[in-house]
C-alpha positions as CSV (number, residue, x, y, z in Angstrom):
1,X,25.3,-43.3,-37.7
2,X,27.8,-42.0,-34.8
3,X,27.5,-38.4,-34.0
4,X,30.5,-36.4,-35.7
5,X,30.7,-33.3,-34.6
6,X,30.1,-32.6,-30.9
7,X,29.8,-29.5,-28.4
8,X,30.4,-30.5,-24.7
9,X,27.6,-28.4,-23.0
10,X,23.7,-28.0,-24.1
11,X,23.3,-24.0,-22.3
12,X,22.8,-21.2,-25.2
13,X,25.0,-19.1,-23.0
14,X,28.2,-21.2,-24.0
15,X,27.3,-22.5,-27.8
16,X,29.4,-20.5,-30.6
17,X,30.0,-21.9,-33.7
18,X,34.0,-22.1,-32.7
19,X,33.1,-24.8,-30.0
20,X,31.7,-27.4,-32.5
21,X,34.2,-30.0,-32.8
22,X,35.3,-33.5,-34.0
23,X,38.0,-35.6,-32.5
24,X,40.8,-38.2,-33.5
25,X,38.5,-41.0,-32.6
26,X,36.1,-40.0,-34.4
27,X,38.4,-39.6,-37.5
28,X,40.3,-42.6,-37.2
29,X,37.0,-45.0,-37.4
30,X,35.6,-42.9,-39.7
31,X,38.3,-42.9,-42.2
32,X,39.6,-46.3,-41.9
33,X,42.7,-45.5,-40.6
34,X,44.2,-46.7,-36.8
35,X,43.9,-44.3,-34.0
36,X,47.6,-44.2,-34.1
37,X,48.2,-43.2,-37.5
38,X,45.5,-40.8,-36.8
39,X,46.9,-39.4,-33.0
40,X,50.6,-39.2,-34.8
41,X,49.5,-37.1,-37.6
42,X,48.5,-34.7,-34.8
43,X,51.4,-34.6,-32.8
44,X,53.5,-34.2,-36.4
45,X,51.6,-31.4,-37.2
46,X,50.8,-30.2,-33.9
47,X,52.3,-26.6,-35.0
48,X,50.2,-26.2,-38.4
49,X,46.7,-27.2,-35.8
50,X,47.5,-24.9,-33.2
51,X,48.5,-21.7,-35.3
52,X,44.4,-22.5,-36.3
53,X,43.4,-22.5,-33.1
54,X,44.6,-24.4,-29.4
55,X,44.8,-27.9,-30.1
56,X,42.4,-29.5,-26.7
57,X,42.0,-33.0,-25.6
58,X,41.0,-35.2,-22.9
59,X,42.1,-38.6,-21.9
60,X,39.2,-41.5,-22.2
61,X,39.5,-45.1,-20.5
62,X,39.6,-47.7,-23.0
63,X,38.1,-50.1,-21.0
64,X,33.9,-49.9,-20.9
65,X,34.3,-49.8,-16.8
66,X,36.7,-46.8,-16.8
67,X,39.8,-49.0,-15.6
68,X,43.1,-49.3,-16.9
69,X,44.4,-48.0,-19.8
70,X,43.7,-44.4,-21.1
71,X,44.0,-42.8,-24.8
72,X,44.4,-38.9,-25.6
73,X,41.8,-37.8,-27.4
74,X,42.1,-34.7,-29.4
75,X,39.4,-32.1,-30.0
76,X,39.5,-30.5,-33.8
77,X,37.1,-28.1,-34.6
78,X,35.8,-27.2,-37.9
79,X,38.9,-25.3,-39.7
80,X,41.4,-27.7,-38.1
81,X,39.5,-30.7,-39.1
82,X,39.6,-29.4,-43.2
83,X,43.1,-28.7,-42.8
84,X,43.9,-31.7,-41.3
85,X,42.0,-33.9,-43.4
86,X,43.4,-33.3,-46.2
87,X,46.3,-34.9,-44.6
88,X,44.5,-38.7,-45.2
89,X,44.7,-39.3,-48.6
90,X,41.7,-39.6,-50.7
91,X,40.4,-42.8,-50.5
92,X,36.6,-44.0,-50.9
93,X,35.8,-43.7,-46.8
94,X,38.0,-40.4,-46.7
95,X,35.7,-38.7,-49.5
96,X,32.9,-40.2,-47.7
97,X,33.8,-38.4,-44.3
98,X,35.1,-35.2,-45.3
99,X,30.9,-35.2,-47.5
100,X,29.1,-36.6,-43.9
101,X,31.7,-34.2,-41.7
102,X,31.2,-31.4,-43.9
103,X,27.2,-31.4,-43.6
104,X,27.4,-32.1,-39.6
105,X,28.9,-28.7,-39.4
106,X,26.2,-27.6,-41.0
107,X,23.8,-29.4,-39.1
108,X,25.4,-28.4,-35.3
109,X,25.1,-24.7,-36.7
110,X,21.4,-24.6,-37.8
111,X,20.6,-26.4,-34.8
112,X,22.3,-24.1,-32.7
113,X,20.4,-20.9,-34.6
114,X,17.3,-22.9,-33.6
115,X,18.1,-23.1,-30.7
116,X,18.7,-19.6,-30.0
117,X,15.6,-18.2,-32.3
118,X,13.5,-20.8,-30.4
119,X,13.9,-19.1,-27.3
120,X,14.3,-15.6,-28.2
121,X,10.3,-16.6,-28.8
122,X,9.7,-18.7,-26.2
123,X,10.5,-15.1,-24.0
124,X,7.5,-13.4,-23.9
125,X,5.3,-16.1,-23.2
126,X,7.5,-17.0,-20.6
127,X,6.8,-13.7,-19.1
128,X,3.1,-14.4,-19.4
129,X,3.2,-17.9,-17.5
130,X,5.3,-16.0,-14.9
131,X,2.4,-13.4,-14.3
132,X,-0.3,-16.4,-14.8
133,X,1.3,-17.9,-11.9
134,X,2.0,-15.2,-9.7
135,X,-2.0,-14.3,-10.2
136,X,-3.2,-17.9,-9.7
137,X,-5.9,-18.6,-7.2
138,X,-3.5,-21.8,-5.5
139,X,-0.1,-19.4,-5.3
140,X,-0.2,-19.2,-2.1
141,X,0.4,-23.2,-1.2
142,X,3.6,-23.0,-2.2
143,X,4.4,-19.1,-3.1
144,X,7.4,-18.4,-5.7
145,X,8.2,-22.3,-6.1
146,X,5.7,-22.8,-8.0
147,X,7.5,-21.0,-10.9
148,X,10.4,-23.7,-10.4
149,X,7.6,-26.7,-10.1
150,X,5.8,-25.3,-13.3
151,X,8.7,-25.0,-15.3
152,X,10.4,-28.1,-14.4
153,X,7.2,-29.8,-15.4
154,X,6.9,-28.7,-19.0
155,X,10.9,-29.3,-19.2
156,X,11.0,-32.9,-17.9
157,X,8.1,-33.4,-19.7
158,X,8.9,-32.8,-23.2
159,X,12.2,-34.6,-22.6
160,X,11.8,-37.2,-20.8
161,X,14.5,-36.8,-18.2
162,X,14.4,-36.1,-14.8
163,X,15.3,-32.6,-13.5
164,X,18.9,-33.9,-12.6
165,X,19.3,-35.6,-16.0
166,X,18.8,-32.7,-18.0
167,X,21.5,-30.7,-15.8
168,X,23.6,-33.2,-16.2
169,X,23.8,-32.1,-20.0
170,X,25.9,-29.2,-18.9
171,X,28.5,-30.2,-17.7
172,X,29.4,-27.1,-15.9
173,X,25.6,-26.6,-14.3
174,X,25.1,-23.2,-11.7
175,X,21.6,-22.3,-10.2
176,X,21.7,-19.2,-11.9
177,X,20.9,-21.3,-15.4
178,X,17.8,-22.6,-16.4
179,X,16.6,-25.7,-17.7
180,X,15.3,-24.0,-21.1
181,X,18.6,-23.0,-21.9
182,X,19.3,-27.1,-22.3
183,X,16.5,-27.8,-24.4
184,X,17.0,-28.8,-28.0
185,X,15.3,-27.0,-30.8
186,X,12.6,-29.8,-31.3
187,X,12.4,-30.1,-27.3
188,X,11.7,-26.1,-27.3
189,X,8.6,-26.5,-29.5
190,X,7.3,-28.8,-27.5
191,X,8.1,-26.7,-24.5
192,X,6.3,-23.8,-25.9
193,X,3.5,-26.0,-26.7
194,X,2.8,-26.9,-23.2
195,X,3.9,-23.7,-22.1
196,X,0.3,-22.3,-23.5
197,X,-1.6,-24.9,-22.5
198,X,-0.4,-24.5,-18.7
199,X,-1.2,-20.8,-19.1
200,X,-4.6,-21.4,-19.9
201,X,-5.1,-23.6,-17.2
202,X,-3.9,-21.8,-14.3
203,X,-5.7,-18.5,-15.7
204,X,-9.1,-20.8,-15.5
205,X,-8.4,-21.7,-11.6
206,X,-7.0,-25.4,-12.5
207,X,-5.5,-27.3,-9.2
208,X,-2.1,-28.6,-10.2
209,X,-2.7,-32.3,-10.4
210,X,-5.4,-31.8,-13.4
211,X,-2.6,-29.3,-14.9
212,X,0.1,-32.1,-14.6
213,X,-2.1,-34.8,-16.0
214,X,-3.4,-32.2,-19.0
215,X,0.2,-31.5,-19.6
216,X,1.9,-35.4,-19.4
217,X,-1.4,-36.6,-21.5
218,X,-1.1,-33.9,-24.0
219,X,2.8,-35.6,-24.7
220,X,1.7,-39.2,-24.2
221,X,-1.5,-38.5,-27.2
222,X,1.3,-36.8,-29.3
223,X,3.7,-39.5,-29.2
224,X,1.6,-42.3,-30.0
225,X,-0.1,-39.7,-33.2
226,X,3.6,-39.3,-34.0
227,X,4.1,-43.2,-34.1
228,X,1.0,-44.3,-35.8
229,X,1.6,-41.9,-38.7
230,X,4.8,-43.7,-39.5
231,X,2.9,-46.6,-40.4
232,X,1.6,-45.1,-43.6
């Protein structure tokens, strides 16, 4: 299924609840109704949505090249999406949406408190793997970049993604961020995971090539537990 309720940046720093939103695309496939009928019930009631809150939007290419022709796109969040659906009627695949858009809300939200309780704990053995660092026996090969080196490890590692492609889920990224503040909840138990076995490693004497194998092996073993259980 399509995601239906969206937030335009990853980093903790930005995510409030008033930020979660759906848009007229979204609404329109979901409800069976043309992006027209849709996009004109917006503009008709373009006063009720914005005494809610500013009604935002963004223009999107309609061709899958990003040429030609463009659409407006309108942004609804969660109180101008139940006002405004009420506005489509009540047929089967209206009920439907307002049931699956209803408990997506809910979904972004808990996510987002994971999120943020995730790495409220993820702080203080943070501050550990700092110290283990700055104490380790190899620190001075490379000084205070091993802290970035470290980190981007365990980051890249649980997710994936490449340094750059996890800054690219922000899409307003400044040094002064870090790359824990784009991690998803899931991705942040992983994180913390690894996190402990890299501070036991380093505080035993552990060169950084055995570290990075320990710590892309210790994902690898996991994912392929993770798939075999799904067998039974």
């Amino acid at each position: 299924m399509n995601t239906l309720v969206l937030f335009d940046s990853l980093d903790l720093s930005k995510a409030k609840n008033d930020d979660f939103y759906t848009t007229t695309e979204i609404i329109a496939e979901r409800s069976d109704n043309s992006y027209k009928v849709v996009s004109d019930l917006v503009r008709k009631y373009r006063f009720e949505l914005e005494k809610i809150a500013p009604l935002n939007s963004f223009f999107k290419k309609l061709n899958v090249n990003n040429v030609g022709r463009s659409r407006k796109i309108y942004k609804l969040n969660e109180q101008q999406t139940l006002f405004f659906i009420t506005l489509l009627g009540n047929t089967p695949a209206v009920v439907q949406f307002k049931f699956d858009l209803a408990a997506a809300f809910v979904a972004m939200r808990n996510e987002l408190q994971a999120r943020k309780i995730a790495r409220a704990v993820e702080k203080p053995k943070g501050i550990t793997l700092h110290q283990a660092i700055s104490e380790w026996n190899h620190y001075s090969r490379h000084g205070n970049t091993w802290h970035t080196i470290i980190r981007s490890l365990l980051a890249t590692t649980v997710t994936g993604l490449t340094k750059k492609q996890i800054q690219a889920r922000d899409t307003d990224w400044r040094k002064e961020k870090t790359l824990l503040d784009l991690l998803d909840s899931v991705e942040m138990e992983r994180y913390k995971m690894l996190e402990s076995i890299a501070i036991a490693m380093i505080e035993a004497g552990s060169d950084y090539e055995p570290l990075k194998v320990a710590i892309k092996a210790t994902m690898t073993t996991k994912k392929v537990h993770t798939d075999q259980s799904k067998d039974f």
